[in-house]
N, C-alpha and C positions, 0 to 999 in steps of 0.2 A: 527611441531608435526606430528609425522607418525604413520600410523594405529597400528600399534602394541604399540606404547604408549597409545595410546587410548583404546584397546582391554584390556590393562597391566589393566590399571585405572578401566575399569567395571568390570572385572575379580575379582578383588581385593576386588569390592563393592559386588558382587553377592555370593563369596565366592566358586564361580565353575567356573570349564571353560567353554566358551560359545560354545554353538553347531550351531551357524552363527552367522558372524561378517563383513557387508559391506559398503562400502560407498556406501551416498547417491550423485545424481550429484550437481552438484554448479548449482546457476545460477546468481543474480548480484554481490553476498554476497561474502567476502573473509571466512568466516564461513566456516568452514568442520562438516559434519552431520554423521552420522554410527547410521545404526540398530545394535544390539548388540542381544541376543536370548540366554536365560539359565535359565535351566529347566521349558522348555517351556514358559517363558514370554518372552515378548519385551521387549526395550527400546529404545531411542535417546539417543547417547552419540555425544556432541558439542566436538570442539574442537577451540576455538578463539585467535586471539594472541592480542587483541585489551581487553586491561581490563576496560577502559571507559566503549566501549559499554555491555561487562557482568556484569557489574555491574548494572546499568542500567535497563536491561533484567533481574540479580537477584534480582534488588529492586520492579520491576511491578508485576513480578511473584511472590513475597512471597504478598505483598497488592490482587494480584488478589485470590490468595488462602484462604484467610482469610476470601474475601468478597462470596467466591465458585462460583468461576464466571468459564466459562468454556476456560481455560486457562492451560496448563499442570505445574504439580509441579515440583519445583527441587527436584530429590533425594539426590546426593551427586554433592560435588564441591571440584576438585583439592586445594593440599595446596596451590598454586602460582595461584590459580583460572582462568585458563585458560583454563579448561578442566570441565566439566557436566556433571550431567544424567537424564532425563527427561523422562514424563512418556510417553508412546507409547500408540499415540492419533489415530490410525487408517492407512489404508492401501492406500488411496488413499485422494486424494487432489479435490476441489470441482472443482478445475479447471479441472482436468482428467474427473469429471462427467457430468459436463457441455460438455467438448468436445465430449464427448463420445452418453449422450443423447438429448444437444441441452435443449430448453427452454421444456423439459416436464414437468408432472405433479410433480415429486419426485424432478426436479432441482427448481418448484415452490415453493416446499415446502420446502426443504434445505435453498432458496435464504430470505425466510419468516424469518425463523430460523436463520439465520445471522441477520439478523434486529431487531430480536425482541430480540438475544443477546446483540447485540450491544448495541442497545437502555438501555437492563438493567445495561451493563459495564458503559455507559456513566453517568446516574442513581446513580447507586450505587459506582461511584468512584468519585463523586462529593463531593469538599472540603473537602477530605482525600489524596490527594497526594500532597508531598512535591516535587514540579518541579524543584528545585538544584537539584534536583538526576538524572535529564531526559542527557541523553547523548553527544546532541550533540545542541539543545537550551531549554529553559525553556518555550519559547511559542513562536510561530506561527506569529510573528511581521515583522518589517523591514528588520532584517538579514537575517530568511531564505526565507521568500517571495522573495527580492530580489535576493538570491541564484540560486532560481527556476526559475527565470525570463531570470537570466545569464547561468543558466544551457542548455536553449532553443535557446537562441543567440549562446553560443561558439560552442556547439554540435548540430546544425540542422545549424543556419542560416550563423555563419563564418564559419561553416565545409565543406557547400555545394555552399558557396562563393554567396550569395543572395543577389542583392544589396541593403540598406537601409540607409537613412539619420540619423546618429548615432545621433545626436542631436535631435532630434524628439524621437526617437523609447525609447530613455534614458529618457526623459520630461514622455511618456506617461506610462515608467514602472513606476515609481515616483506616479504617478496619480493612477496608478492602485495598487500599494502598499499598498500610503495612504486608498483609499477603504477597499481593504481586512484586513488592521489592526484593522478597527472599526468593523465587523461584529459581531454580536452576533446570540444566545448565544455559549459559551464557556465552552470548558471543555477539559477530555479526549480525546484526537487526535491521534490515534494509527497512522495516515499517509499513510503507506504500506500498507492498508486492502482493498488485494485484494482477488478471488478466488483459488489462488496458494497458498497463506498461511493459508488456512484453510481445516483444518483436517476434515477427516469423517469418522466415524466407522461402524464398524457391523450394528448397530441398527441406522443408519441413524441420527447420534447426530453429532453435528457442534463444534467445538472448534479451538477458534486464536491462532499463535504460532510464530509470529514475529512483535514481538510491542515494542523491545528495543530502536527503535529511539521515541516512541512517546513523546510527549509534550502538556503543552494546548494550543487547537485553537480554529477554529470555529467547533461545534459539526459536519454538514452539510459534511465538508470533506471527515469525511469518509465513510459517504453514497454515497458520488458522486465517489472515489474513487473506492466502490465497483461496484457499479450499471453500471457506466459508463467505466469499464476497457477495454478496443481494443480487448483484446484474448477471453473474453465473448460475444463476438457482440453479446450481447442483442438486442434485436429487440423496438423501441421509445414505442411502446404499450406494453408490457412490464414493459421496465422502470418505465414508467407511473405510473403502475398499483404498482411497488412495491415501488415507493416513496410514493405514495398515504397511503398505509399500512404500511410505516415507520408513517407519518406522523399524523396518526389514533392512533398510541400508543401512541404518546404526551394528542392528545383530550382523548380517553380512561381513561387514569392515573388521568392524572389534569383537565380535561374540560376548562371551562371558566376560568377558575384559569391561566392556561398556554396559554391562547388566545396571548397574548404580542410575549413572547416566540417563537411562533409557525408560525407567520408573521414573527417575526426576521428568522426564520428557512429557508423558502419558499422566503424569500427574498435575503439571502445568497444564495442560489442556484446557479444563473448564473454567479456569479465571481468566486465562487469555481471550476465551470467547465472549467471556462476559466483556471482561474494558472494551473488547474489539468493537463489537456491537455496539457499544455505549459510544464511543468514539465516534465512530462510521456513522450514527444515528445522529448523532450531533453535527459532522462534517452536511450532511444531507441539509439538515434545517441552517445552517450557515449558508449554503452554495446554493440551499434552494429554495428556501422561504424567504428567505434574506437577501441574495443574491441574483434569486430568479433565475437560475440553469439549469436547462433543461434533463441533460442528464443526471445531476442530484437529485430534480422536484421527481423524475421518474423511478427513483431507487429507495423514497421513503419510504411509500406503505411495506415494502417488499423489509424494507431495515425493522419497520416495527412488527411486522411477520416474524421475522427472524429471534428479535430480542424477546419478545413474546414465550414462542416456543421453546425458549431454551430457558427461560424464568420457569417454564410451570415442568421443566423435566430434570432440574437441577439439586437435588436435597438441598445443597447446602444455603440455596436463596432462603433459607428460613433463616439462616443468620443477617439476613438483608431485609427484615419485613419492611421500612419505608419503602425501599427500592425496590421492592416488587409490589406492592401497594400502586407505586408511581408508572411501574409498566402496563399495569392492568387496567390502570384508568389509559395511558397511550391508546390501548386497543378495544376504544368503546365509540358509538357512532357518534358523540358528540366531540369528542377528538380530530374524528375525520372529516366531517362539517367543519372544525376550525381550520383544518388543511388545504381543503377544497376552496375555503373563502379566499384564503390569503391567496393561495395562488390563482385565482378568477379574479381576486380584487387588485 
């Protein structure tokens, strides 16, 4: 698909020709993005060759619209539906604000605003989605937990040639599988919700815009997904402070009612950050040892900081001795010698 079929397509919908038309950069996504600009509005015009995953993306998106969650609408969709136009959700990304001003007051308040949206997505999408439709699983179980698990082995640990007793390190994914498949509670699992996929506008309003792989999981996910992302190094007191205030809106809404709930929550915690990190560690040496992108290759060390830290403050990694064994050598300078070759070589 090339820009000028893309430009054809909004042209077509706007009924003028556009007075700017650019691509946006890629980053893990085979997705292509263009702003588009006629008479004087935006838009996002997609371009996907992947009609699973739009499909998908157009079934969340029309459920998120109905429920007016802050999600962008589709406007129009190519006849072979590989092609979109969505509405222009702001100028920058909350990841560009974060970098830009660090944990202040306004990134306090934005990172609120993500939570307390979240919180009502999760809310208000609760036993209205039909999960046959979710793209690529229906929920958060054995397949892709395990996925994520191999995703960390193939791309970090065989990549960078680690040594580990296959038999053990395979027994104790199993172990940790089984866990994470009971977690409760469960719902909407947007997965990718990080500070790069959300939008910010003029007026400081927050809205998600890439939740086509989502599925149900454990709610918990994508809190830890945001909170704890490697390109926000959030500071632990911090985090702290905004899982506390996710966690405030459960008591808030339901009180006592949701007490059950709300240990299930606080208790999912620590296994959710471990896949998380293992995942997120893994997606890095795919996109960035592997693939050479810059923003992955720039989010490793900071991924194996993370996983590190949380290995050696967690009790129950002694039920994981392979896999903490397998982080600790991650975090040794002959590790980082093999990082630094690969991506210089």
């Amino acid at each position: 698909m090339t820009t000028e079929n893309a430009r054809h397509f909004f042209e077509k919908y706007t009924g003028v020709e556009s007075s700017e038309f650019f691509i946006l950069p890629q980053s893990g996504s085979s997705r292509k993005n263009f702003v588009g600009e006629a008479s004087g509005q935006k838009f996002v015009i997609t371009s996907n060759e992947n009609l699973a995953e739009n499909e998908s993306f157009y079934y969340f998106s029309e459920i998120f619209s109905e429920l007016e969650l802050n999600t962008p609408r589709i406007l129009s969709i190519s006849p072979d539906r590989k092609l979109y136009i969505q509405e222009f959700l702001g100028e920058k990304t909350l990841s560009e604000i974060i970098a830009e001003e660090g944990t202040s007051e306004r990134t306090k308040f934005l990172v609120e605003q993500v939570l307390k949206k979240l919180f009502e997505l999760q809310r208000r999408s609760e036993n209205i989605i039909d999960w046959k439709k979710t793209f690529e699983y229906e929920n958060y179980d054995e397949f892709p937990i395990t996925n994520d698990l191999f995703y960390f082995k193939s791309f970090i640990a065989d990549v960078l040639e680690i040594p580990y007793h296959k038999g053990n390190l395979l027994k104790e994914f199993k172990k940790l599988t089984e866990e994470i498949s009971l977690l409760e509670p469960k719902g909407m699992m947007i997965r990718d919700f990080q500070a790069r996929n959300i939008m910010v506008n003029r007026k400081d309003e927050v809205f998600f815009i890439d939740y086509q792989s989502a599925m149900k999981g454990p709610l918990i996910y994508d809190v830890v997904s945001f909170l704890f992302q490697a390109k926000a190094n959030f500071s632990p007191n911090f985090r702290s402070e905004m899982l506390e205030y996710y966690f405030s809106l459960w008591e808030k809404e339901f009180g006592i009612e949701q007490s059950e709930k709300l240990t299930q929550l606080k208790n999912s915690l620590k296994p959710i950050q471990l896949i998380r990190f293992l995942q997120v560690l893994g997606a890095y040496g795919f996109r960035g040892l592997i693939q050479r992108k810059e923003h992955f290759i720039s989010s490793i060390e900071k991924g194996i900081e993370n996983l590190r830290h949380f290995s050696e403050n967690w009790q129950k990694m002694n039920d994981f001795p392979e896999l903490r064994k397998l982080i600790i050598e991650l975090n040794t300078d002959e590790t980082y010698k093999k990082i630094n070759h690969m991506i210089s070589g």
